[in-house]
C-alpha positions as CSV (number, residue, x, y, z in Angstrom):
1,X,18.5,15.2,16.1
2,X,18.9,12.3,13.8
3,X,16.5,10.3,15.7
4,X,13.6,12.8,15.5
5,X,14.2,13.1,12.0
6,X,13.7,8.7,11.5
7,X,10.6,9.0,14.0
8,X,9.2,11.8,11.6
9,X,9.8,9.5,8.5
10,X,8.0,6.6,10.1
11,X,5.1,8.9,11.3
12,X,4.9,10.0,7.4
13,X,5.6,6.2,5.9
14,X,2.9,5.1,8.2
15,X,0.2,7.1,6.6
16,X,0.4,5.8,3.1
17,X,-2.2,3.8,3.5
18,X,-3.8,4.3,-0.5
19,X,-2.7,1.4,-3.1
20,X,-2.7,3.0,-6.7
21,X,-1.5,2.1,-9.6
22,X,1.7,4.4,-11.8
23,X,0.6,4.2,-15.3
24,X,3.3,5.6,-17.7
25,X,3.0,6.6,-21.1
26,X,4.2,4.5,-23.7
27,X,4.6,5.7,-27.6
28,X,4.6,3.3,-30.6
29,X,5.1,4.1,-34.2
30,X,1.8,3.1,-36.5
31,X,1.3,2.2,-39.7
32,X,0.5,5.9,-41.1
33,X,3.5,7.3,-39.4
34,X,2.4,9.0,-36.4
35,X,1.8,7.3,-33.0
36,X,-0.2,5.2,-30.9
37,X,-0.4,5.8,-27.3
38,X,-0.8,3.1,-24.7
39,X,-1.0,3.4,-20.8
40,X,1.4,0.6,-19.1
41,X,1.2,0.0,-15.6
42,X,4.6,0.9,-13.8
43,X,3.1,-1.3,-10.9
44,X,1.2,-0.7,-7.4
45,X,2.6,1.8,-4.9
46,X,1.8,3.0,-1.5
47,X,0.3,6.3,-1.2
48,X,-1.0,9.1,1.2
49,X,-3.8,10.7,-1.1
50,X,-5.6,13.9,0.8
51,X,-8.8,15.9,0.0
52,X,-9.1,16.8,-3.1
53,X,-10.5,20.0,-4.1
54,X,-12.7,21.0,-7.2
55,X,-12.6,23.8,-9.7
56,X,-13.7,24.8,-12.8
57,X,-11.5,26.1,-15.6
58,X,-11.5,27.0,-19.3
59,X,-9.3,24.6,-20.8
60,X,-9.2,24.7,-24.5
61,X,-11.7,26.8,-25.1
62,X,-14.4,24.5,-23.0
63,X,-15.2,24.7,-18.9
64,X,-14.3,21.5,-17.2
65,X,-14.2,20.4,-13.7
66,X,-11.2,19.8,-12.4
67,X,-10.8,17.7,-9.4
68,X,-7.1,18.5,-8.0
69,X,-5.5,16.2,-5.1
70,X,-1.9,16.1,-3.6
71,X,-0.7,12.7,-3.0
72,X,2.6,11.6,-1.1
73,X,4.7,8.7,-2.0
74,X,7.9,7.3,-1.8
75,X,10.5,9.1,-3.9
76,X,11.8,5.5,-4.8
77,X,8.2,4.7,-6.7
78,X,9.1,5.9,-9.8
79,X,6.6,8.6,-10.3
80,X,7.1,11.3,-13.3
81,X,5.5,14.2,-14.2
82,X,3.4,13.2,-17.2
83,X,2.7,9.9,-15.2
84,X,-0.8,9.0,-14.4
85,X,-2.2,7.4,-11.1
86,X,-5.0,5.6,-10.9
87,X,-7.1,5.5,-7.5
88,X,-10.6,4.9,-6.1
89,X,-12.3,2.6,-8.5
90,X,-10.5,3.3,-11.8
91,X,-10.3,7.0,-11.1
92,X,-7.2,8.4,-13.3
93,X,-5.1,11.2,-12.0
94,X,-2.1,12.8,-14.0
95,X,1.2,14.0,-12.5
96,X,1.4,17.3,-13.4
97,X,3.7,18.6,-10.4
98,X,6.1,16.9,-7.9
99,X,7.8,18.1,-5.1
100,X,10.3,17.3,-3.5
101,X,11.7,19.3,-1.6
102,X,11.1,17.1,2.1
103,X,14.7,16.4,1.9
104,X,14.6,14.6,5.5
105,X,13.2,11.4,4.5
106,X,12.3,9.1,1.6
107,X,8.9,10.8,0.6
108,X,7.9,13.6,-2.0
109,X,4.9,14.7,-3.2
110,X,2.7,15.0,-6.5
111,X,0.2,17.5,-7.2
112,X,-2.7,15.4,-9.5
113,X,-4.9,16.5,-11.8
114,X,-8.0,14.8,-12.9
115,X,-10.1,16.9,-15.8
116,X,-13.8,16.2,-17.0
117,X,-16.0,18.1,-19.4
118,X,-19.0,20.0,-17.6
């Protein structure tokens, strides 16, 4: 039993084959008392990104196309919701669900989110 469960971990580890980037958000105070946001990289992690799919919703009172992907990583790369991942040429995706629920082994994945106006 335990072996099938290591050969199913090294099928899954074998398939991240994507290299993104984890960008995390980082808040500083400014001069006028609010914020300034800035997007640090957290580093380059391994990745299993499949087909993403297209919609289009009403967010905020405007229709935008919404490009939504699942992704699989390593539950060690640090990935938070809020997080964003970029992939494909500077494409930015934000973390806006994780699961992990894949208890077996050493991966979880994110549900991504990538909104533009339309």
């Amino acid at each position: 039993m335990k072996k099938a469960v290591i050969v199913m971990a090294l099928n899954v580890l074998g398939k991240l084959r994507h290299r993104v980037e984890l960008f995390r958000e980082n808040k500083t105070v400014d001069a006028s008392g609010g914020y300034a946001s800035v997007w640090v990289s957290r580093g380059k992690i391994w990745a299993q990104m499949l087909v993403p799919k297209f919609s289009q919703q009403v967010i905020q009172g405007g229709v935008q196309s919404v490009e939504q992907v699942q992704a699989r990583v390593r539950k060690h790369s640090g990935a938070v919701l809020a997080d964003r991942i970029e992939w494909d040429n500077g494409r930015t995706y934000e973390v806006v669900a994780i699961d992990d629920s894949q208890t077996d082994y050493d991966i979880f994945g994110l549900k991504l989110l990538r909104k533009r106006g339309a």
